[in-house]
Backbone bond lengths (Angstrom), bond angles and torsions (degrees), N, CA, C in turn:
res aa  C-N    CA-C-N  psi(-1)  N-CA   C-N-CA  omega(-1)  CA-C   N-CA-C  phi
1 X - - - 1.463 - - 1.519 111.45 -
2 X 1.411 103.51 -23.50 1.922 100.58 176.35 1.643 96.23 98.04
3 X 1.708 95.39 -151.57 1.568 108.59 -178.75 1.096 113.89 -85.74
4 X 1.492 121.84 164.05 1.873 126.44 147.87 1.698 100.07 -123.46
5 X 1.104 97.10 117.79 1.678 108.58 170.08 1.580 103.50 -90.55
6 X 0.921 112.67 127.69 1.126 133.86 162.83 1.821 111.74 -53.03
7 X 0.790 111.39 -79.06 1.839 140.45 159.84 1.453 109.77 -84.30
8 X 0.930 120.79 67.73 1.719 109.53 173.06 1.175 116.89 -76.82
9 X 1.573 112.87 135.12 0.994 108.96 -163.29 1.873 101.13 -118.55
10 X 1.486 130.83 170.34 1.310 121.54 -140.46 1.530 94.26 -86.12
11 X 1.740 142.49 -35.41 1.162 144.37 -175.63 1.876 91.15 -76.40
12 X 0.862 169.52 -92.00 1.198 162.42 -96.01 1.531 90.94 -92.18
13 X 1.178 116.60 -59.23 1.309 115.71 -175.92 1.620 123.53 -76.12
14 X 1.300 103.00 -25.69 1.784 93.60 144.78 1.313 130.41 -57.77
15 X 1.547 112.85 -47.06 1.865 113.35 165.24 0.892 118.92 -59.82
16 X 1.126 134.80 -32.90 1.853 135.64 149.67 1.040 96.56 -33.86
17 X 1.388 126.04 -81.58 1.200 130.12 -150.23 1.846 125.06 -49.65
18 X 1.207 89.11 -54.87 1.745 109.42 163.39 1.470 146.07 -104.18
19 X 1.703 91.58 44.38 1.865 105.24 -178.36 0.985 83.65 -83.21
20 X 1.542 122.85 169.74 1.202 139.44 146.13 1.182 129.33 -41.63
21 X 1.754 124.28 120.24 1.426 131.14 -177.56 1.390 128.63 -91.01
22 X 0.993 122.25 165.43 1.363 139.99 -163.09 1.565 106.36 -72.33
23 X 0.988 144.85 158.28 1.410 133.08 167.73 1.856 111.22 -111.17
24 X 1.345 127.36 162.62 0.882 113.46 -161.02 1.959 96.50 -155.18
25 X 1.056 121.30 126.77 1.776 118.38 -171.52 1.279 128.34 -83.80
26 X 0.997 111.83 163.99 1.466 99.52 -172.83 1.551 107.76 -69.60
27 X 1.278 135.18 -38.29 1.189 158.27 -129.93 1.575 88.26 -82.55
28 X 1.743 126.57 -51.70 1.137 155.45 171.77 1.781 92.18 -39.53
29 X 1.142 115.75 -83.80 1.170 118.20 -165.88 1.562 114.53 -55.62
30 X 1.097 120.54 -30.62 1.448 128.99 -160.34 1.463 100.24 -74.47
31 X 1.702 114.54 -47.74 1.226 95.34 179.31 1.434 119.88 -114.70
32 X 1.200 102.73 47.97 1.682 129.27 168.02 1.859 102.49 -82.61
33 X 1.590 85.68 -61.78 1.647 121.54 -174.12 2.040 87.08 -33.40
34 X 1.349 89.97 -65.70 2.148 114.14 -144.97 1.334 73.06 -50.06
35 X 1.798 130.75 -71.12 1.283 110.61 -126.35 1.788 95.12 -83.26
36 X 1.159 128.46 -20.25 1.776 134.56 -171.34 1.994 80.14 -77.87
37 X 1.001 139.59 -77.42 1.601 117.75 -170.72 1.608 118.81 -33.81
38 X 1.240 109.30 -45.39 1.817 119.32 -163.10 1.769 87.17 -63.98
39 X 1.461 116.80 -70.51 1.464 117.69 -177.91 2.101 132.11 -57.47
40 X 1.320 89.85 -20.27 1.671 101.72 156.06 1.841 117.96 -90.67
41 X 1.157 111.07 -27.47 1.440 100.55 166.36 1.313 114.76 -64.39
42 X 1.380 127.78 -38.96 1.281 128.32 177.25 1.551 115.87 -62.92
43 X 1.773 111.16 -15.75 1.023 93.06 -174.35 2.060 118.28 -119.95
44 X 1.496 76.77 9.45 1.464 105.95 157.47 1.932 116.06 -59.77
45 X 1.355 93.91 -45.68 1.161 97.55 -147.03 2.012 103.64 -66.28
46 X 1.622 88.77 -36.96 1.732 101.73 166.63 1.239 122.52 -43.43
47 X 1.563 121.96 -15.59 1.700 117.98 -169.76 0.997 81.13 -75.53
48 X 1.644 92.39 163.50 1.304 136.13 154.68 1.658 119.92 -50.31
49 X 1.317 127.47 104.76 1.548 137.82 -171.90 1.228 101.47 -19.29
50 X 1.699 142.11 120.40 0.936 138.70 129.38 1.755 104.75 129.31
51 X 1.858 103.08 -28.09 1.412 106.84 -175.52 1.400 109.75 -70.69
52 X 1.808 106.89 164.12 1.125 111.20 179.26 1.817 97.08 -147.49
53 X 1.740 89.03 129.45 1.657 99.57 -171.70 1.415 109.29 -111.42
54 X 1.364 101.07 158.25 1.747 107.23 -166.04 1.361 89.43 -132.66
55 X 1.346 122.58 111.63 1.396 136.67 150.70 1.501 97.95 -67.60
56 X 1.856 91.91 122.36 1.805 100.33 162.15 1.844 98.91 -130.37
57 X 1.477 95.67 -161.66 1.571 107.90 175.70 1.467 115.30 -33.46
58 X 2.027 87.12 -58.37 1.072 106.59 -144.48 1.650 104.96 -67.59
59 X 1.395 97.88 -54.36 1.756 101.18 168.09 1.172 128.20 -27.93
60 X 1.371 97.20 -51.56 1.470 123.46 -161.95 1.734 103.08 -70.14
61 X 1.195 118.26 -52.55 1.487 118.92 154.70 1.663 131.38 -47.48
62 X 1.733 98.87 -43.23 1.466 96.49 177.33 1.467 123.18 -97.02
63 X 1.600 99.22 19.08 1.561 99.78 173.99 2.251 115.19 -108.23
64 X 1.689 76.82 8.92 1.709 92.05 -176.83 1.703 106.69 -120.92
65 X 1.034 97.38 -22.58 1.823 110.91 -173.41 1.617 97.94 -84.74
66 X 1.369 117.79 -83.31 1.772 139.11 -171.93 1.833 106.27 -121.16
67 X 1.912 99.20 72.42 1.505 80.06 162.71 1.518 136.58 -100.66
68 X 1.465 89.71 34.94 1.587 112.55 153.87 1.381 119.38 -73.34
69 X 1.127 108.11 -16.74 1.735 104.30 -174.88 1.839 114.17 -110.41
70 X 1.378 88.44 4.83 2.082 107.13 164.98 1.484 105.97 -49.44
71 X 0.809 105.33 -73.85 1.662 120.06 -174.62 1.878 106.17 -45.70
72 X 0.807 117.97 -34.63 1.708 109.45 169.42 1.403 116.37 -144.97
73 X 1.301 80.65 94.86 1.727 109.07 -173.14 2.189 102.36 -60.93
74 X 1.329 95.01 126.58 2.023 90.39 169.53 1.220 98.88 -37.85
75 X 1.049 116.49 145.79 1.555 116.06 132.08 1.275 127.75 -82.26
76 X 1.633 140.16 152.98 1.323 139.62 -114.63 1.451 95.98 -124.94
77 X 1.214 134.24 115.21 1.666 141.37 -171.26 1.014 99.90 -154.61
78 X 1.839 108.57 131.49 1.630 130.32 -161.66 1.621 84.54 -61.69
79 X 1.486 114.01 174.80 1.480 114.26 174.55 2.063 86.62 176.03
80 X 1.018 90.99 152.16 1.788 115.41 -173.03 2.158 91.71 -58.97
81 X 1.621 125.14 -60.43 0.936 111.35 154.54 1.760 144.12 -48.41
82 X 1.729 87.38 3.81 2.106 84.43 -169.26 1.455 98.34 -111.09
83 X 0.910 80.50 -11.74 1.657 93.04 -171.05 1.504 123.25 -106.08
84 X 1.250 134.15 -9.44 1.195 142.18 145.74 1.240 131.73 -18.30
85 X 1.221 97.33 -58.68 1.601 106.69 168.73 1.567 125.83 -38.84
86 X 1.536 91.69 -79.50 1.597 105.04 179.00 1.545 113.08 -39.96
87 X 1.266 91.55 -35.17 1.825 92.13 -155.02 2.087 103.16 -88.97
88 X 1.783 88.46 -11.94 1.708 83.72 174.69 1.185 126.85 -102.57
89 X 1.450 109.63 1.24 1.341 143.78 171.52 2.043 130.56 -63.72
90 X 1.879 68.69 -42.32 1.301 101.17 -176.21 1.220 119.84 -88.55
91 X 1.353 110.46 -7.50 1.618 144.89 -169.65 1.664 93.44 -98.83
92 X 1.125 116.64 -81.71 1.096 125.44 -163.29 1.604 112.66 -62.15
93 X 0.936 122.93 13.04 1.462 148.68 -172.58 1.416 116.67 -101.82
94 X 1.859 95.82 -51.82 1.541 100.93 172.00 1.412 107.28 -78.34
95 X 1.466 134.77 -44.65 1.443 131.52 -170.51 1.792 102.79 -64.21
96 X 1.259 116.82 -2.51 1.469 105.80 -171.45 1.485 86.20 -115.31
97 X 1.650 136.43 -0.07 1.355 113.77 173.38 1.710 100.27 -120.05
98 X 1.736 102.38 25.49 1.430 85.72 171.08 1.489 119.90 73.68
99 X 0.985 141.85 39.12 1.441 159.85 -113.46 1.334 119.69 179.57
100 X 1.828 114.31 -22.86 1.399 121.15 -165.08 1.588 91.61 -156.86
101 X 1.171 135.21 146.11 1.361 138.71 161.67 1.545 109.47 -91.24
102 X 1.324 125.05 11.42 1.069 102.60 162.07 1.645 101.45 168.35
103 X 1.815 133.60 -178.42 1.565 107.51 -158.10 1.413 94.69 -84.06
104 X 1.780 135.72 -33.79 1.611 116.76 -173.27 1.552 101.01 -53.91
105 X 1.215 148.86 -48.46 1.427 139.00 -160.54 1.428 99.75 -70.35
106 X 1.451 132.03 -37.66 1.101 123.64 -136.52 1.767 90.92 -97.42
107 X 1.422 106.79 -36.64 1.630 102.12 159.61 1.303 138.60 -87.47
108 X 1.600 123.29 -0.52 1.527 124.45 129.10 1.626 123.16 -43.60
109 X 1.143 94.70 -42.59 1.597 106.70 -156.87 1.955 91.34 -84.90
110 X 0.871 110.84 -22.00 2.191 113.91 176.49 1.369 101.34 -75.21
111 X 1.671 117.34 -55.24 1.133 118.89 -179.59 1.383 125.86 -72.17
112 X 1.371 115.92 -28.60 1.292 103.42 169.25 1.926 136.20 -76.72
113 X 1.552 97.31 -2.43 1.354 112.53 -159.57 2.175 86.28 -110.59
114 X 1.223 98.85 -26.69 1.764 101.36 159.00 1.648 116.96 -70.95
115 X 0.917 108.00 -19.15 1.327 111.82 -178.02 1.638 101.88 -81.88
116 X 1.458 118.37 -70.19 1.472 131.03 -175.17 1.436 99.20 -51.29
117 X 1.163 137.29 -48.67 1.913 141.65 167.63 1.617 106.18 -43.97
118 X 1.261 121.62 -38.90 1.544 123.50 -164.02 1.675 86.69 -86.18
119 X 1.306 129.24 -48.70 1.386 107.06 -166.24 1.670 103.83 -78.12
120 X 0.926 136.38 -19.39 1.315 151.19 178.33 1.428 109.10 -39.84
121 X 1.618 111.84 -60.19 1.295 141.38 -167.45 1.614 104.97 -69.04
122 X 1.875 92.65 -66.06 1.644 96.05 166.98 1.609 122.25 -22.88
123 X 1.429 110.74 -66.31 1.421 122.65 -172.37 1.860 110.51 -82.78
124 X 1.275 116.76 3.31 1.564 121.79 154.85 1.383 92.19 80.62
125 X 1.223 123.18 29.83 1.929 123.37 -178.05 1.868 91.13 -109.56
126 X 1.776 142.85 0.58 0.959 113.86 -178.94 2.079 89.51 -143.01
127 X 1.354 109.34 149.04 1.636 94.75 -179.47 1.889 105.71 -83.65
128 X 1.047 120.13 -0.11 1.711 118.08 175.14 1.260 108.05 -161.33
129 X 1.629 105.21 154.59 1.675 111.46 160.76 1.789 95.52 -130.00
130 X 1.778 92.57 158.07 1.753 82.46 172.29 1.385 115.57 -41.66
131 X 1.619 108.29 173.36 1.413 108.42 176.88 1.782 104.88 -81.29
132 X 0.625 129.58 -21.06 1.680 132.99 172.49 1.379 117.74 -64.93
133 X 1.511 115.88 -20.22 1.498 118.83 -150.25 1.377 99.73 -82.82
134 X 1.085 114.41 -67.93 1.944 108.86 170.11 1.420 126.33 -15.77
135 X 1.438 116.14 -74.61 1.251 146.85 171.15 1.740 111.82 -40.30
136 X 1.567 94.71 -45.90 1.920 87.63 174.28 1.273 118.17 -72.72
137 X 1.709 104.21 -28.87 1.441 117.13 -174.08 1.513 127.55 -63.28
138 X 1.688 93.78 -10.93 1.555 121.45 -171.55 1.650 109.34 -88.78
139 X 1.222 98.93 -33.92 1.670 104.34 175.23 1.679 124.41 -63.33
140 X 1.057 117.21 178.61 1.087 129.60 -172.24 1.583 106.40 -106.42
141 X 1.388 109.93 -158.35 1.958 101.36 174.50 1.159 111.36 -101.55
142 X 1.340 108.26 -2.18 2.046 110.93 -179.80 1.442 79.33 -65.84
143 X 1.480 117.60 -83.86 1.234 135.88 -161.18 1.365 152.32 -22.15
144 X 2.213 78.00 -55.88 1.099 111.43 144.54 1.851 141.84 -25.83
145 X 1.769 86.73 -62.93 1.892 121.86 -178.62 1.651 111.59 -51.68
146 X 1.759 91.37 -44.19 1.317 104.50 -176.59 1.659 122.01 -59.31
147 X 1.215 100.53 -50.12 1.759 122.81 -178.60 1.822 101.36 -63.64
148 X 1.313 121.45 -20.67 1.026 128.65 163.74 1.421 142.16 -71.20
149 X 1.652 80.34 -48.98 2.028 91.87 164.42 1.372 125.56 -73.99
150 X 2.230 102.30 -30.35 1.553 90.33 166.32 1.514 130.90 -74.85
151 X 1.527 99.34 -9.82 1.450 98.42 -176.82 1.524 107.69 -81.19
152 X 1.311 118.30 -45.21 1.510 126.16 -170.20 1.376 104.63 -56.46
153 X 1.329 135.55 -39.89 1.277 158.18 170.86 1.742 103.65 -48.38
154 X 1.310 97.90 -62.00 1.458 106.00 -177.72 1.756 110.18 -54.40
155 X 1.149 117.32 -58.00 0.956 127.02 -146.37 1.683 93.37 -94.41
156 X 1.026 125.38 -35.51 1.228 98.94 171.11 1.744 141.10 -62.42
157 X 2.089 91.48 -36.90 1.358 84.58 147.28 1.596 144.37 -32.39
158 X 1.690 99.85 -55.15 1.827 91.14 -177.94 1.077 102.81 -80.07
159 X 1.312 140.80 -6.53 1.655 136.10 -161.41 1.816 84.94 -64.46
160 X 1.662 108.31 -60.18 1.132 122.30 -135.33 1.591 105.21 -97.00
161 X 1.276 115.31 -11.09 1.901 126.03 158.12 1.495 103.60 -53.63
162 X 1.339 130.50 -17.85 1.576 89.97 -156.92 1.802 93.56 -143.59
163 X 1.088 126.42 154.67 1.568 118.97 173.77 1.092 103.34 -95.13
164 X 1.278 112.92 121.41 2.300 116.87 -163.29 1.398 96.70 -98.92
165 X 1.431 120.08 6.54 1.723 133.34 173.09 1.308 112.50 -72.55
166 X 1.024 99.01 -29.45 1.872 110.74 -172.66 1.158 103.98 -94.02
167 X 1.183 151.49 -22.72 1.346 121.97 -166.45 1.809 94.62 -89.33
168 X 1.695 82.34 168.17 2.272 78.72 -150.58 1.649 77.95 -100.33
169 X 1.445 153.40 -3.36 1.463 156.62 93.80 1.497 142.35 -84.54
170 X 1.267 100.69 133.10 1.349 116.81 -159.73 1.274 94.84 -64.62
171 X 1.747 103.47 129.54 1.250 133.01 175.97 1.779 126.14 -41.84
172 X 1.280 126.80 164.02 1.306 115.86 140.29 1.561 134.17 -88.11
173 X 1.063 136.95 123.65 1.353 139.55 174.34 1.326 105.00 -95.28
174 X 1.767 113.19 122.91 1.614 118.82 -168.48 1.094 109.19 48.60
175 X 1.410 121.76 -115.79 1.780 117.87 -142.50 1.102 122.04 77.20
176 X 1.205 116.72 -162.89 1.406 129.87 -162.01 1.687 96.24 -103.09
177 X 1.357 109.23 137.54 1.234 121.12 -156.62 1.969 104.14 -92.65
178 X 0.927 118.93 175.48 1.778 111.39 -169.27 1.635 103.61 -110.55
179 X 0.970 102.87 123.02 1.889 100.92 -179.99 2.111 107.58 -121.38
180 X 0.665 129.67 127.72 1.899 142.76 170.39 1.842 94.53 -105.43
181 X 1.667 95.35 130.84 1.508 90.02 154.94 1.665 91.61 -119.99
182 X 1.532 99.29 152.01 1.201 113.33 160.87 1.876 121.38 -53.18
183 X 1.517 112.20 107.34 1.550 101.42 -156.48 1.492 117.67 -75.34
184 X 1.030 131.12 -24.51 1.488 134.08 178.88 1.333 103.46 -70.11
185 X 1.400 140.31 -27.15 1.633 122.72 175.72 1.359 109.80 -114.13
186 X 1.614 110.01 -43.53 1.693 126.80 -164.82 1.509 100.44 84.50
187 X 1.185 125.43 -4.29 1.569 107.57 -164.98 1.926 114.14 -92.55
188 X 1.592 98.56 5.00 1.230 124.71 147.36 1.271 153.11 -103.81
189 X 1.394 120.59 94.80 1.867 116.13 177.74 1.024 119.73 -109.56
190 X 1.524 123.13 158.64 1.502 144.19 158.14 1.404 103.30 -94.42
191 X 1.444 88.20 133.95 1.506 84.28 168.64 1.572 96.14 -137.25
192 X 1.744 119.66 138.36 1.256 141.27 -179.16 1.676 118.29 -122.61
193 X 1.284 99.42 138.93 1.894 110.52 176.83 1.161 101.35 -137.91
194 X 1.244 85.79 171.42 1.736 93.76 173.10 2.438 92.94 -163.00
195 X 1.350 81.75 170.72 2.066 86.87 -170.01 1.532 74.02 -85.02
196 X 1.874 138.61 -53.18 1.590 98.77 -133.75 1.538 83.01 -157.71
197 X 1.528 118.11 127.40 1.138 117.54 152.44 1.454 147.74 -132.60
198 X 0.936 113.22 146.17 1.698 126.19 -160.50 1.336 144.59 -114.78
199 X 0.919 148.13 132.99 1.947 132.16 -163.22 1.332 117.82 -77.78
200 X 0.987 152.30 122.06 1.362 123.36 115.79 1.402 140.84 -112.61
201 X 1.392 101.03 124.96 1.439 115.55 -157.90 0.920 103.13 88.67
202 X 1.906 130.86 -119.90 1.178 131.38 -104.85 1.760 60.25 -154.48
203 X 1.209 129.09 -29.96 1.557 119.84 -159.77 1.502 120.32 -118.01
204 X 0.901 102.72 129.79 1.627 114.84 176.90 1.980 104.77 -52.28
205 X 1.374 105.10 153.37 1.425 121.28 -175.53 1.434 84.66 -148.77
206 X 1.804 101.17 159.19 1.746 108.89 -177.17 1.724 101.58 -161.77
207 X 0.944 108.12 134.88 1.903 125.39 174.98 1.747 92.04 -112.63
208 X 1.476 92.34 130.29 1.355 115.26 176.70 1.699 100.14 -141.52
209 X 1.382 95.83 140.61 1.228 108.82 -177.58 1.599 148.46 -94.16
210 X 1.251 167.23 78.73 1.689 143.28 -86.19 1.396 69.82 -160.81
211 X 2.059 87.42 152.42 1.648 117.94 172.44 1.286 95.88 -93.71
212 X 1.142 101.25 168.63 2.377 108.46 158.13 1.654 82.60 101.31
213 X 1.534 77.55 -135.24 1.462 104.02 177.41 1.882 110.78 -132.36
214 X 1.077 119.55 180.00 1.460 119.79 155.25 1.464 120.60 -72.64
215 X 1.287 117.57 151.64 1.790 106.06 -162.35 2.239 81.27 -147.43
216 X 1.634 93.12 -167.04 1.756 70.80 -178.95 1.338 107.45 -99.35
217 X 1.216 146.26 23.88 1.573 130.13 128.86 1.134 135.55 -83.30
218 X 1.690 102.46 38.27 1.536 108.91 165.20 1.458 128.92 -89.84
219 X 1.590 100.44 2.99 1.301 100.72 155.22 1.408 122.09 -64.84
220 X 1.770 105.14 -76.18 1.162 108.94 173.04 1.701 138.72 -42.99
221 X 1.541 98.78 -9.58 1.307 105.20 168.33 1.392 121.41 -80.36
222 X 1.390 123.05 -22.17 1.174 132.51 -173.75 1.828 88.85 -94.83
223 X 1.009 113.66 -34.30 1.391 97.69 -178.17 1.738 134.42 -62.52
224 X 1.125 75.73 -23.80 1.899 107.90 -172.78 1.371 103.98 -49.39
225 X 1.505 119.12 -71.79 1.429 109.84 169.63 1.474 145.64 -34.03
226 X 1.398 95.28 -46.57 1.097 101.26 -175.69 1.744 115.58 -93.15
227 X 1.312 123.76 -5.45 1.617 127.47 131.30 1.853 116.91 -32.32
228 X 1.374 99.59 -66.59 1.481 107.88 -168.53 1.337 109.73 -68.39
229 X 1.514 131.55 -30.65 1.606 151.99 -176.36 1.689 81.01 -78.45
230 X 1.554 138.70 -50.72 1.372 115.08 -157.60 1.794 103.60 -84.67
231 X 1.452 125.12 -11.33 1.511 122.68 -140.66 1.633 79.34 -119.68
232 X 1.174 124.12 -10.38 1.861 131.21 -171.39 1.772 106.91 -94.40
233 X 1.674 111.85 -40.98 0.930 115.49 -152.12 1.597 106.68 -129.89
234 X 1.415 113.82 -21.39 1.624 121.10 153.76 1.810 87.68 99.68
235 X 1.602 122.75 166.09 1.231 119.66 -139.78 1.634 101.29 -84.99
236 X 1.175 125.33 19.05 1.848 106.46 154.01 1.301 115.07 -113.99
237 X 1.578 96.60 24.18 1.995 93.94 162.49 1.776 97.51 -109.91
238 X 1.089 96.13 -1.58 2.097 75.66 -179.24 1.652 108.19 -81.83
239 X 1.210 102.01 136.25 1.448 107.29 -170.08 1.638 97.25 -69.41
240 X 1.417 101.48 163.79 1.259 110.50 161.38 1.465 121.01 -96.16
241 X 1.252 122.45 -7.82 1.552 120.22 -177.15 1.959 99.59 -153.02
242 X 1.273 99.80 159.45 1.507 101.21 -170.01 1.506 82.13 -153.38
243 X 1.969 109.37 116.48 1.346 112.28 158.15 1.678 126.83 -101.18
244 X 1.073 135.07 97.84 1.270 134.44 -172.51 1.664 108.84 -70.00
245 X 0.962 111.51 133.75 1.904 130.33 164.17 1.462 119.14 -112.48
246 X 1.226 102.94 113.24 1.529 105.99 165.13 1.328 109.75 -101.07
247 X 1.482 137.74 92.96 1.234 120.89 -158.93 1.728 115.06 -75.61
248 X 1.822 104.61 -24.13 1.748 99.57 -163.42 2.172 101.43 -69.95
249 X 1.364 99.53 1.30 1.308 101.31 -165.69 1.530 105.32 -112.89
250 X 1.072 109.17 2.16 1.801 123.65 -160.82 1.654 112.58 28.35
251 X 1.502 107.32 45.66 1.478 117.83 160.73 1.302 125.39 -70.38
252 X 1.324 153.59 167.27 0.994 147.68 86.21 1.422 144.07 -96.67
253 X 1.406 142.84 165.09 1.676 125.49 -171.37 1.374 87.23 -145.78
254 X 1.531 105.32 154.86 1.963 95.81 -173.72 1.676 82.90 -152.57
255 X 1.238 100.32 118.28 2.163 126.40 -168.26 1.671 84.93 -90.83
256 X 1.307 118.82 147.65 1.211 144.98 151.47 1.274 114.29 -111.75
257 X 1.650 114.34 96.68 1.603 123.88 -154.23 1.890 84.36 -92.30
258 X 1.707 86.12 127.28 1.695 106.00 176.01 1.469 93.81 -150.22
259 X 1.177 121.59 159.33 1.467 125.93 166.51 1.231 128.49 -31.69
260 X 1.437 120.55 -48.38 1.738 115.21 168.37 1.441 113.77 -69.57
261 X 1.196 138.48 14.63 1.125 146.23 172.95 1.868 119.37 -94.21
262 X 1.724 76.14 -55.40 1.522 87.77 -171.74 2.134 98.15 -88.77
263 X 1.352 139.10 -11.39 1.362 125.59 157.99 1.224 107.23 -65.43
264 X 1.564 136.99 -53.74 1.261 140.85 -157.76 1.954 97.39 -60.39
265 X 1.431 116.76 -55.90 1.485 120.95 -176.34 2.146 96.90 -50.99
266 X 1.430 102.00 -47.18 1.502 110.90 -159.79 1.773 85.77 -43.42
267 X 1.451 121.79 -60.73 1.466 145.24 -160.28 1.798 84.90 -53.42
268 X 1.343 106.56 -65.00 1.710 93.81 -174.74 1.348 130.66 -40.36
269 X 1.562 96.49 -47.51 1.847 110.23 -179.36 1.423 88.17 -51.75
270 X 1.305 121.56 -77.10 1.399 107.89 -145.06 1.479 106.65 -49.07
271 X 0.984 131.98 -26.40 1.845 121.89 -153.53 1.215 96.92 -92.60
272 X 2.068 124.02 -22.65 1.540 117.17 172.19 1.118 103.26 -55.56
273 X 1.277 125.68 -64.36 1.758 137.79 -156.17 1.410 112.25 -66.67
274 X 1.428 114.63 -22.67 1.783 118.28 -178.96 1.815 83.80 -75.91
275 X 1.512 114.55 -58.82 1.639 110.01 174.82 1.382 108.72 -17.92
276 X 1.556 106.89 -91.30 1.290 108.11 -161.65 1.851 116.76 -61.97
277 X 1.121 123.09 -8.78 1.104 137.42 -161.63 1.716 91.41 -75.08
278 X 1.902 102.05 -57.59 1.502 117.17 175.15 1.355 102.81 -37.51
279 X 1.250 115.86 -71.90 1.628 117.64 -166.08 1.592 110.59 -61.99
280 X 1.093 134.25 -19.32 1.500 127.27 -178.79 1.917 103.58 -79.64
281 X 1.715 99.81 -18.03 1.979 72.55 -179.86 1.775 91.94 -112.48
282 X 1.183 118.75 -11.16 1.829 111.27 -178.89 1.561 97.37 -53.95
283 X 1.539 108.73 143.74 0.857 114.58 160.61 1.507 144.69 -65.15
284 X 1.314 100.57 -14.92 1.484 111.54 178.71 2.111 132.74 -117.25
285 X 2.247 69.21 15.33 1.366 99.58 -174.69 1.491 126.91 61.66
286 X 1.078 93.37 32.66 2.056 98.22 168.65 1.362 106.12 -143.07
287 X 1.472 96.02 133.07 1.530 121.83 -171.87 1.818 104.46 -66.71
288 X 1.575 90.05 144.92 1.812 81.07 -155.55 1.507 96.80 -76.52
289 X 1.380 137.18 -3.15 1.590 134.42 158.84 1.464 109.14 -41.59
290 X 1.224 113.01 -37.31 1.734 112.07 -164.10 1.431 97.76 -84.90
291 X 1.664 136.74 -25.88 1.631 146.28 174.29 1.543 106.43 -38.73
């Protein structure tokens, strides 16, 4: 599992971040891949006619944490907490390209250029604005303040986890996120993120970020990504190391992705998706794990 810092501080957890990694074969992955397809087709086949499910984090967490709450999934509404991310992401993006002196400017400066994108769109002069940008644009300045403090909040945390001096190339912040469909139906995906990723050597490394605290599937949580990053992108996208941050807890956990890492997560997926799979044909919408 690596370290837990108590206090992590931003150089320690960069050397975490960028020791030298483990290597891992293709051969490994390939028939990781064969035997996780043969056992998700089977469990494809249980959906509901026509649906198509996307294993993410979040699932993937709330089908091991409360899979009492499978069966009636939230429904999805922008909110000052949902939106944090994007907008601290987007922050922490500019302070790492020099763009912002620091995360309050750099998330004035996200939100205000979301704002000018949303009217853009309105008047048919731009083809997109973030998905947040409308919705903030709708608020008032209470509202406004709020979407501000969670972002500034957010984002300063990762600004301030990591020394962005050290890496010998400048990182990615977000990007494009990693999606696998299950290939014999499609009516199955993974979907994987991560806040920041980085090389070393020949191999990708990734810091992803978690609320709460760490609990004991914080392995497999850190593992998760980099399953979906190896099964999306074939075996020189699987990272070799995965550092997780919980910042409200000043945790960190740092995975050394090797094969018993990434079968044990493979074993998790499947038992989320049989979860939610349970709750999509029960009648009263709860997966009979949660009974």
């Amino acid at each position: 599992m690596g370290v837990a810092l108590t206090l992590p501080r931003a150089g320690a957890v960069t050397d975490e971040l960028l020791a030298p990694v483990l290597d891992i074969s293709g051969e490994t992955l390939s028939a990781l891949r064969g035997d996780l397809v043969e056992a998700l087709r089977s469990l494809a086949s249980d959906l509901p006619g026509g649906e198509r499910f996307v294993l993410d984090a979040y699932r993937f967490s709330t089908a091991r944490r409360h899979p009492e709450r499978c069966g009636t999934p939230e429904p999805f509404a922008p909110s000052p907490a949902r939106c944090r991310r994007a907008v601290g992401l987007a922050a922490v993006d500019r302070c790492l390209r020099r763009r912002a002196r620091g995360p309050v400017e750099a998330v004035g400066q996200v939100l205000e250029t979301g704002v000018d994108d949303a009217a853009l769109v309105e008047r048919g002069e731009a083809p997109r604005a973030p998905w947040w940008a409308k919705w903030y644009a709708s608020l008032g300045p209470g509202g406004r303040a709020v979407v501000a403090a969670e972002a500034v909040t957010w984002c300063t945390q990762l600004w301030t986890a990591l020394a962005w001096d050290r890496f010998p190339v400048r990182p990615q912040v977000g990007g494009r996120d990693d999606w696998w469909d299950e290939p014999s139906t499609g009516a199955l995906t993974l979907h994987g993120r991560a806040e920041v990723r980085a090389r070393v050597g020949q191999r990708p490394v990734l810091v992803v970020v978690h609320s709460s605290v760490p609990d004991a599937a914080a392995t497999t949580a850190l593992a998760f990504p980099a399953l979906v990053a190896g099964l999306a992108g074939g075996p020189r996208a699987i990272p070799g190391r995965v550092v997780g941050l919980w910042p409200t807890s000043g945790q960190v956990r740092v995975l050394e992705v090797e094969e018993g890492a990434l079968r044990r997560c493979a074993d998790d997926v499947l038992s989320a998706v049989g979860t939610w799979v349970d709750a999509a044909q029960s009648p009263d919408g709860v997966s009979r794990s949660a009974k």
